[in-house]
C-alpha positions in Angstrom: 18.2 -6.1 -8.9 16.3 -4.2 -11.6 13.6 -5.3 -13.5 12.8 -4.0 -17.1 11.4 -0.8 -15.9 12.8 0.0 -11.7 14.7 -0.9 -9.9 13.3 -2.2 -6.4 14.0 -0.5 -3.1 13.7 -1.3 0.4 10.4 -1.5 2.4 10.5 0.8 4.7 9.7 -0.7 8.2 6.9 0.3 10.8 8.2 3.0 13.2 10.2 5.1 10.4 8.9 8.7 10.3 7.3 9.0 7.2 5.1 5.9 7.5 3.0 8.0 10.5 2.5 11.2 8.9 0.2 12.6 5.9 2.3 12.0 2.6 2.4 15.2 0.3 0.5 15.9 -2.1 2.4 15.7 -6.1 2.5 18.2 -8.3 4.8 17.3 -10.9 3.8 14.8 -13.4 7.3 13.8 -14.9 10.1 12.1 -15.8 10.9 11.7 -11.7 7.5 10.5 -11.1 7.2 7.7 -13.7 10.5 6.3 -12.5 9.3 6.5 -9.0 6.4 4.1 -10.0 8.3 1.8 -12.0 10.5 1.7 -9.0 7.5 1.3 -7.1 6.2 -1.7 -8.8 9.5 -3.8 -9.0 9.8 -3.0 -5.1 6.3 -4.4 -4.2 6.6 -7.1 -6.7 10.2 -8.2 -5.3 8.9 -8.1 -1.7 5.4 -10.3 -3.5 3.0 -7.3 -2.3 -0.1 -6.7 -3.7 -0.5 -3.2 -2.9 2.6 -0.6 -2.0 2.0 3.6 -1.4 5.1 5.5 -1.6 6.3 6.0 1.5 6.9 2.4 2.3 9.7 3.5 0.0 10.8 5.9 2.1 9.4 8.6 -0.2 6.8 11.3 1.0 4.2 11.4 -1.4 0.8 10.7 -2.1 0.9 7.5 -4.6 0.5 4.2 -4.4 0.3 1.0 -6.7 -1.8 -2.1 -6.9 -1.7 -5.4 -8.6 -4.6 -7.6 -7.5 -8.0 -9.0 -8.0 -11.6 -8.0 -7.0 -14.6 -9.8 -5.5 -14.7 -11.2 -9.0 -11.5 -11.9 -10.0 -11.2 -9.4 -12.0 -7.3 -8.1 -12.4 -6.4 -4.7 -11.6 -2.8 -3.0 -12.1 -2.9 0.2 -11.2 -1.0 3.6 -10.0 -3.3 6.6 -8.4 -1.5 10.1 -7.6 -2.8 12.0 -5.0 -5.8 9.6 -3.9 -9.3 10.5 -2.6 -11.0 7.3 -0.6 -14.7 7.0 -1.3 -16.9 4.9 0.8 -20.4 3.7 1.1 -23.0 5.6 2.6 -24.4 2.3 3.7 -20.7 0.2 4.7 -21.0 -3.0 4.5 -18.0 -4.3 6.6 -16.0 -7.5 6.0 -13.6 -9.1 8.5 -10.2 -11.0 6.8 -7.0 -11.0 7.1 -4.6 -8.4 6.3 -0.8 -8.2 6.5 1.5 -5.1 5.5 5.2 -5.6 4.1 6.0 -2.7 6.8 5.3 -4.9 9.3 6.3 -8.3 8.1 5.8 -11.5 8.9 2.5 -11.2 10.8 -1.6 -10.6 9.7 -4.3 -9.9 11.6 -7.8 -10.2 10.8 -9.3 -6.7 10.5 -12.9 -5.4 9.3 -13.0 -2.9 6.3 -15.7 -2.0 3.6 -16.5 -4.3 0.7 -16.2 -1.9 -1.4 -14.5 1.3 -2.1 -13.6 3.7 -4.8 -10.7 5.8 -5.2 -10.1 8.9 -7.5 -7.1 10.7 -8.5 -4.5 10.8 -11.4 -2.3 8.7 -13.4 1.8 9.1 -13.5 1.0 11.1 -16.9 -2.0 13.6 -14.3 -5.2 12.6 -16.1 -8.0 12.0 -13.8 -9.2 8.5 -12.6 -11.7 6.7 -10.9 -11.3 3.0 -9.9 -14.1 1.3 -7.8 -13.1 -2.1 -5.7 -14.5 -4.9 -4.5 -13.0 -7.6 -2.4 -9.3 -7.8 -2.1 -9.2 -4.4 -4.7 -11.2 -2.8 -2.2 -9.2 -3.6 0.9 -6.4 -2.4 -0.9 -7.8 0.9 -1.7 -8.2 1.3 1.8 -5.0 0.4 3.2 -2.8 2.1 1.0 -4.6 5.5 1.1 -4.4 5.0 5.1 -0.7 4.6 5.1 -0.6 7.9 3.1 -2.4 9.5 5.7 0.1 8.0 8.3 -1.9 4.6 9.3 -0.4 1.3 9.2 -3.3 -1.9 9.6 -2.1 -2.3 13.2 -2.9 1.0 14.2 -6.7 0.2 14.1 -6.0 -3.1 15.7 -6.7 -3.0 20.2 -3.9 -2.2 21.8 -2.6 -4.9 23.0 -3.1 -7.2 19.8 -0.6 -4.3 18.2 2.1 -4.8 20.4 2.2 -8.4 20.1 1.9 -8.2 16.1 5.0 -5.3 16.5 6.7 -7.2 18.8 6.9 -10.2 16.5 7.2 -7.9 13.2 10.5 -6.6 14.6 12.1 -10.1 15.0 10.7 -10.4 11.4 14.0 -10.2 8.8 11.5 -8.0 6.5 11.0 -8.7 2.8 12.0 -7.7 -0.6 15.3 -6.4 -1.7 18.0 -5.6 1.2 17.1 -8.7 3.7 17.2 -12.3 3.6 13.9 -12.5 2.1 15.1 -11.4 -1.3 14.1 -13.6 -4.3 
């Protein structure tokens, strides 16, 4: 399927490689990169995500995309290369629920800041700074942990993980390449 701008690929399931280890950092602001997000986008929007980093894609580097609201309901559509996370001194934690289309079909409730900024680059290398709130927030949070090799489940207790893996794996998974496809 491709949309206007990529084409979607498949979500790359918990236990692949690349999903556990630091993503590298880009260097190259270019042609590759911009099709990468585009690709990006129409693979988290086929598989309805809110949030996607690149190697849910398979691909090892430091990027990920966002299409969600804040505390406010503000809408943010974003891409951020090479991310830095930035928390609050003084964390004020919220507990909700939280899923991950590389582990489908299952969500746990999980505590994370309410807020959180993230800096880094565009796709065209000019420097950002997005702050979060709510959902936003969460989402910074997530995504620059699976870049750094962390899924959600992996600060879940033990046991609570294996149950949610356990289930995930009898999960078909979602977006394009499984029988969740729109």
């Amino acid at each position: 399927m491709q949309t206007s701008t990529g084409t979607p690929r498949p979500i790359t399931r918990y236990g692949t490689p690349v999903l556990h280890r630091r993503c590298a950092e880009v260097t190259d602001f270019d042609d590759a990169l911009a099709q990468l997000v585009a690709d990006m986008f129409a693979s988290m929007y086929a598989a309805h995500g809110v949030g996607l980093a690149a190697n849910q894609i398979g691909v090892d580097a430091r990027i990920f995309v966002v299409d969600c609201t804040d505390a406010t309901g503000a809408h943010t559509v974003a891409t951020v290369v090479n991310p830095v996370l930035h928390l609050p001194e003084h964390r004020d934690l919220v507990t909700d629920t939280e899923g991950c289309l590389s582990v489908p079909g299952q969500h746990a409730e999980l505590a994370r800041c309410a807020t959180a900024t993230v800096t880094g680059y565009d796709v065209h290398g000019h420097e950002i700074r997005l702050d979060g709130t709510g959902t936003l927030a969460r989402c910074f949070q997530h995504e620059v942990d699976h870049l750094d090799g962390l899924a959600y489940v992996d600060r879940l207790p033990t046991k609570l993980r294996k149950r949610i893996l356990a289930a995930s794996a009898e999960h078909p998974g979602v977006g394009v390449g499984t029988d969740q496809d729109d």
